[in-house]
Structures are given as C-alpha cells and as structure tokens.
C-alpha positions in Angstrom: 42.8 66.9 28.3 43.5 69.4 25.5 41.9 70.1 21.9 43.1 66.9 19.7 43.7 64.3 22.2 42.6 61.2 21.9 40.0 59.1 24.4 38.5 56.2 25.1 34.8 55.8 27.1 33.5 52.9 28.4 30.4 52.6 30.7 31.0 49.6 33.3 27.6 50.1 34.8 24.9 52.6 34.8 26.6 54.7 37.2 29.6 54.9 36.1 31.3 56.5 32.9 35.4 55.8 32.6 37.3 58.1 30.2 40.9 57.4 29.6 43.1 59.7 27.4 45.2 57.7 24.9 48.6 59.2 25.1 50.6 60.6 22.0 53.5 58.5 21.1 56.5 60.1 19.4 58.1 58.5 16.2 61.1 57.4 18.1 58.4 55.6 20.5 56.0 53.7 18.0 59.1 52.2 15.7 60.3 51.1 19.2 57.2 49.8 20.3 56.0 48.7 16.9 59.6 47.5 15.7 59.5 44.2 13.8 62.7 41.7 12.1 60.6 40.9 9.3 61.3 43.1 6.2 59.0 46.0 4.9 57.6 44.9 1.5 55.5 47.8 0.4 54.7 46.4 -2.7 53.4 42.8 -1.3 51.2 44.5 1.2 49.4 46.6 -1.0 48.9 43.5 -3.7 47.6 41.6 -0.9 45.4 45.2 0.3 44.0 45.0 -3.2 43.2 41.6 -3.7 40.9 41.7 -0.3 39.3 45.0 -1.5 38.8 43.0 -4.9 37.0 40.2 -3.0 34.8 42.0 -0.9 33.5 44.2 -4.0 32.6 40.6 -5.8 31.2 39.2 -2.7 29.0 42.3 -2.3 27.8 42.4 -5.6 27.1 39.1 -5.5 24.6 39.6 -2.6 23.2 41.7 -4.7 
C-alpha cells in the first residue's frame, strides 16, 4: 500500500476487518474496459445533468 492508493474496508463480522486496495488503471486500460459503440454527446449529457440538478433544487425547495 503506498501514499494515494485507493481502498476499500468491509467488516464481515466482529472479528474480522477486510481491506482490499483498488488498483490504478492506466488510460489505455479504462477506455478498454469502459469502451462503449454508442457516440459521445457532451452536450446532451450535460442538458440532461442540468435538468436533474434543476429538479432536485425545486423538489427541495418545495419541502421546504
């Protein structure tokens, strides 16, 4: 384990504490793991991204 690396705890049972380091992908490694045929539309995501952030502002204010 070194300075900056990334883990993950989970406690099973009350004796027993699990710690796994989450390995560092590359980029070469996460666009082929992550690789989709679907095209990249930066401008629809973000619309959509804003909408939801939009609704969730109203909805809490309405709770208000």
């Amino acid at each position: 384990m070194k300075p900056g690396d990334k883990v993950h705890f989970s406690v099973p049972d009350s004796r027993t504490i699990v710690l796994k380091i989450i390995p560092r992908m590359t980029l070469a490694e996460m666009i082929e793991r992550y690789a989709s045929d679907e095209p990249y539309d930066e401008e629809r995501i973000r619309e959509e991204w804003q909408a939801e952030a939009a609704d969730e502002v109203i909805k809490s204010l309405a709770n208000d």
